[in-house]
C-alpha positions as CSV (number, residue, x, y, z in Angstrom):
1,X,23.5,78.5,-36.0
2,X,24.2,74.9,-35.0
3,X,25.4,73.7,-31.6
4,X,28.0,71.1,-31.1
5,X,29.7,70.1,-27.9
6,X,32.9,67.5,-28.6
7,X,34.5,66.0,-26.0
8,X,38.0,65.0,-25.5
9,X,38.7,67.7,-28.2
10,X,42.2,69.2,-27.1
11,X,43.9,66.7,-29.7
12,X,43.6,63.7,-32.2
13,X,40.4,62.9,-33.2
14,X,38.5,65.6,-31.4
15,X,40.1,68.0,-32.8
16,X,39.7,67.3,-36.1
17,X,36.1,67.1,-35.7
18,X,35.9,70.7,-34.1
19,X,37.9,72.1,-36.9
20,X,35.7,70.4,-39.7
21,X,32.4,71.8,-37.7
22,X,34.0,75.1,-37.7
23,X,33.7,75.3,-41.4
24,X,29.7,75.6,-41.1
25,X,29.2,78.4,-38.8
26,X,28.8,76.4,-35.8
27,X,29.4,77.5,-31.9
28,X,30.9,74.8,-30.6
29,X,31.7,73.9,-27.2
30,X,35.1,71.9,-26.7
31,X,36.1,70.3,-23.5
32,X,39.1,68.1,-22.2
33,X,42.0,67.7,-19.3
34,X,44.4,69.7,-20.9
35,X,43.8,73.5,-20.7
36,X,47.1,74.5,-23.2
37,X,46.4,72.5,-26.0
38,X,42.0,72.9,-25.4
39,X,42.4,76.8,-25.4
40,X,44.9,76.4,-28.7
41,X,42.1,74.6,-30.6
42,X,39.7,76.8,-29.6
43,X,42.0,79.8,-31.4
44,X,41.9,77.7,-34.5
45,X,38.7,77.1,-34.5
46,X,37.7,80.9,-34.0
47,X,40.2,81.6,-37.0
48,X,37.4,79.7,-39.1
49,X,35.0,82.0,-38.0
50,X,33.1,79.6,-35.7
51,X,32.0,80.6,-32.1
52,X,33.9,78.4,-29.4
53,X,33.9,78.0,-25.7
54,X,36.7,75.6,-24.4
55,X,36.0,74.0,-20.4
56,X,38.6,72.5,-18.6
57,X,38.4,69.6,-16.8
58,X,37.3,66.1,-16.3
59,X,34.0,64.9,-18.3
60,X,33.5,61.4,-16.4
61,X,32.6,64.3,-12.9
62,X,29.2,64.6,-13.3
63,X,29.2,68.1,-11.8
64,X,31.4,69.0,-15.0
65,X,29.8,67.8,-17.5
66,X,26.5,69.2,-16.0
67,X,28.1,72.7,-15.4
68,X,29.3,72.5,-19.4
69,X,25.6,72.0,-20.9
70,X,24.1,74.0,-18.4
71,X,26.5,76.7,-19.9
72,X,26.2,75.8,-23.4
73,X,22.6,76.4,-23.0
74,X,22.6,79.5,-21.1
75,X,24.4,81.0,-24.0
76,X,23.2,79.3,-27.1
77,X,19.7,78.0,-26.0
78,X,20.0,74.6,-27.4
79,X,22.4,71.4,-28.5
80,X,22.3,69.9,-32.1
81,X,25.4,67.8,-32.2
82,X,26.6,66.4,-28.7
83,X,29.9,64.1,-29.3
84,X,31.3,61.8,-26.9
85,X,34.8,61.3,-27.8
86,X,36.7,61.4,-24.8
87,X,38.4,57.9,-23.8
88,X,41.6,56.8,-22.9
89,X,43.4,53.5,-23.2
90,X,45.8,50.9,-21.8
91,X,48.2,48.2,-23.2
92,X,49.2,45.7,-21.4
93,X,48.0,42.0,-19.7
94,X,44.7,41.7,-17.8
95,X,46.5,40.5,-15.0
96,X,48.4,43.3,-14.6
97,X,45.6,45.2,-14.8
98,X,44.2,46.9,-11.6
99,X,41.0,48.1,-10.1
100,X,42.6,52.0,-10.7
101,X,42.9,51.4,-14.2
102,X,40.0,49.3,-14.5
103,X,37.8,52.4,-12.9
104,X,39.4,55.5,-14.8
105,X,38.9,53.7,-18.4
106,X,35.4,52.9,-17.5
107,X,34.4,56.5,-15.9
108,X,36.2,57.8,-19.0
109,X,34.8,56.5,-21.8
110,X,31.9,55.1,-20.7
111,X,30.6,57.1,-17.4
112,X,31.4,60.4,-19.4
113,X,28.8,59.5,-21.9
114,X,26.4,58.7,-19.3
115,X,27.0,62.3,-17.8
116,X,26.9,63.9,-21.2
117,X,23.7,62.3,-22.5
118,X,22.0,62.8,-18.8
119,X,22.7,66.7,-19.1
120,X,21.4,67.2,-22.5
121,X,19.0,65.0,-23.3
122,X,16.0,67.0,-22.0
123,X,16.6,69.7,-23.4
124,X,16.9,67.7,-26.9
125,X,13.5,66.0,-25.9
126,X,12.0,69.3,-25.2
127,X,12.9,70.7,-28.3
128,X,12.5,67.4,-30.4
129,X,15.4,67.7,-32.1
130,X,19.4,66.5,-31.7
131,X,22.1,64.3,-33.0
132,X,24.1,62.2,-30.3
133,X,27.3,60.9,-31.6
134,X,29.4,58.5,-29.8
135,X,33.0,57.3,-30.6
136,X,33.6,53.9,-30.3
137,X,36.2,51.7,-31.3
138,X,36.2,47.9,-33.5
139,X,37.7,46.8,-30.5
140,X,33.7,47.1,-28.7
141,X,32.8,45.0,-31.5
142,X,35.5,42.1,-31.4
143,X,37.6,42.9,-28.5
144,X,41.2,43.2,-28.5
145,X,44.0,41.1,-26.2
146,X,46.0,43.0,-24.3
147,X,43.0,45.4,-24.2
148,X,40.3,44.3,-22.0
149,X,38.9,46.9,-20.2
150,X,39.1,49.4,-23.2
151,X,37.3,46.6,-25.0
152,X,34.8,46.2,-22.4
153,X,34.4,50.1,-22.1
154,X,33.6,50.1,-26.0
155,X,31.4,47.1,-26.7
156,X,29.4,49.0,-22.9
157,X,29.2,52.5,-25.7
158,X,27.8,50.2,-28.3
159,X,24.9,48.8,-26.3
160,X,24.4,52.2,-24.6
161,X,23.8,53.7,-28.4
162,X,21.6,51.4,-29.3
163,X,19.4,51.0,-26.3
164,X,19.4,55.3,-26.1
165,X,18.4,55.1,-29.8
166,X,15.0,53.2,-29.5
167,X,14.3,55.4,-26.4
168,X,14.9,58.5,-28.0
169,X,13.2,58.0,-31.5
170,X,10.3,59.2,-30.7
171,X,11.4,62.3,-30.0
172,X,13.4,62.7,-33.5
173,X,16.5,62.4,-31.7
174,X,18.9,60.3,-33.6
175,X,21.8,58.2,-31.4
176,X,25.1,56.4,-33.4
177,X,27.9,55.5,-32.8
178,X,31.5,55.0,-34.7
179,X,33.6,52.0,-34.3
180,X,36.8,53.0,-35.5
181,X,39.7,51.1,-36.7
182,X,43.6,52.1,-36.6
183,X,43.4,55.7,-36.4
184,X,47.2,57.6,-37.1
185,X,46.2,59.9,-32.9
186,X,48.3,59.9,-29.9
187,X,46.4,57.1,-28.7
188,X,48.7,54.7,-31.0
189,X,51.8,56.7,-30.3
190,X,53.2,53.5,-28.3
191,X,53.6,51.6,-31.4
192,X,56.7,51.6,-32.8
193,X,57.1,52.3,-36.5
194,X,57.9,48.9,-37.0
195,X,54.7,47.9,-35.3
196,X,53.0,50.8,-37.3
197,X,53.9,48.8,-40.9
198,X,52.9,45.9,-39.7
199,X,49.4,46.9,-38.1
200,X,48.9,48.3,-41.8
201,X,49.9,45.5,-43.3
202,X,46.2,43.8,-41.7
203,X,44.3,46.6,-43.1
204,X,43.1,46.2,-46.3
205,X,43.4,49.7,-47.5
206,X,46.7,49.5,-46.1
207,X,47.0,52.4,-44.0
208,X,45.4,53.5,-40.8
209,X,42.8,56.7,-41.2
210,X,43.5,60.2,-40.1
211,X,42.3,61.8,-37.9
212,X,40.9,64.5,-41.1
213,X,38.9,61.4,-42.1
214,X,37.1,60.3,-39.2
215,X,36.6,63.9,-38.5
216,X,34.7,63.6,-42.0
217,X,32.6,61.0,-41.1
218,X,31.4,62.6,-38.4
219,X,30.8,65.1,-40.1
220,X,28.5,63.6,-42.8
221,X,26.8,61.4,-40.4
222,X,25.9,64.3,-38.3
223,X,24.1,65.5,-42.0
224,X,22.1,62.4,-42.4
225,X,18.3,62.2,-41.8
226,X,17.4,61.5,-38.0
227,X,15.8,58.5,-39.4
228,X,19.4,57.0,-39.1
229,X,19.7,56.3,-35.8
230,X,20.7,52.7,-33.3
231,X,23.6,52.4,-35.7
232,X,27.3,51.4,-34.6
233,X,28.7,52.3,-38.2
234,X,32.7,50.7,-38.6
235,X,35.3,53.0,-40.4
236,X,38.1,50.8,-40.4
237,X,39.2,50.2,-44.0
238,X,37.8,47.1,-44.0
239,X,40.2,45.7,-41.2
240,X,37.8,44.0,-39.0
């Protein structure tokens, strides 16, 4: 049975990817901020017939994250998939911008993926074996106004995938990365629907993706060879 731990799964993204893993027999290990909506995930995952374990709590605290593989591998002896998806953004001017904000969208979606990878890695070394996922955004790639810090959090997952990637290769771990475009999440819920039709107007396929499809690309990336690995691979219907 394979072993998948997702972060930031109680909703969008996150959880879409749990319920595609959960078609394959997988016991997967779901974490995020919001015990409700976590724990109701979890029940649809276990309606596909998929183990899952659901923690509460925050993954940028070291002691978390540490406490969650440590558990993980208590009950199921090793990792396969371990994807960081947990972020959080923020709209708005740089200037407005302060050293709060600045330090929670860092710890979140970059810090958490230093506390994830820390915690699992030797056990995937020891075994030589693993997949390391990490969601990223096109905004890591080009940046975004209005958007710096999440910008700067992204293009910081980026560098971190690629750098983790030639260290790990020679343990036939693989380490990617996703840049996503528009996705239809929560995380866009600020827009307007006006805005919406015009942010899809710049896409070429002329719709953002949803959440179902990046959850498939995950999904078949996790399936490729461990050869593939160092890549930041854009799904953004051809936007950026």
């Amino acid at each position: 049975m394979n072993v998948a731990i997702i972060t930031g799964a109680s909703r969008g993204i996150g959880r879409a990817i749990a319920l595609t893993l959960a078609e394959n027999n997988t016991y997967i290990a779901i974490c995020g901020r919001h015990s409700d909506t976590l724990l109701s995930v979890a029940k649809e995952v276990r309606t596909k017939g998929s183990i899952c374990h659901a923690f509460t709590g925050d993954v940028s605290d070291y002691s978390f994250a540490k406490s969650m593989v440590d558990t993980v591998l208590a009950e199921a002896g090793h990792i396969d998939f371990l994807i960081n998806n947990a972020a959080v953004s923020k709209v708005g001017l740089f200037t407005d911008l302060t050293p709060d904000d600045w330090n929670e969208l860092i710890n979140t979606n970059l810090t958490s993926i230093y506390n994830t990878c820390h915690c699992a890695v030797p056990s995937m070394v020891s075994k030589k074996s693993g997949h390391i996922l990490n969601i990223s955004s096109v905004w890591g790639l080009v940046g975004a106004s209005c958007e710096v810090a999440y910008s700067a959090s992204k293009g910081a997952v980026c560098s971190f995938t690629k750098a983790l990637a030639k260290e790990l290769a020679p343990s036939n771990i693989s380490v990617n990365a996703i840049a996503f475009g528009a996705v239809d999440t929560e995380m866009n819920a600020q827009l307007t629907a006006e805005e919406k039709d015009a942010l899809c107007e710049e896409i070429p396929y002329g719709k953002m993706a949803t959440p179902e499809e990046a959850a498939t690309c995950v999904s078949k990336i996790l399936s490729m060879p461990s050869y593939l690995t160092g890549e930041v691979i854009k799904f953004d219907g051809g936007w950026i």
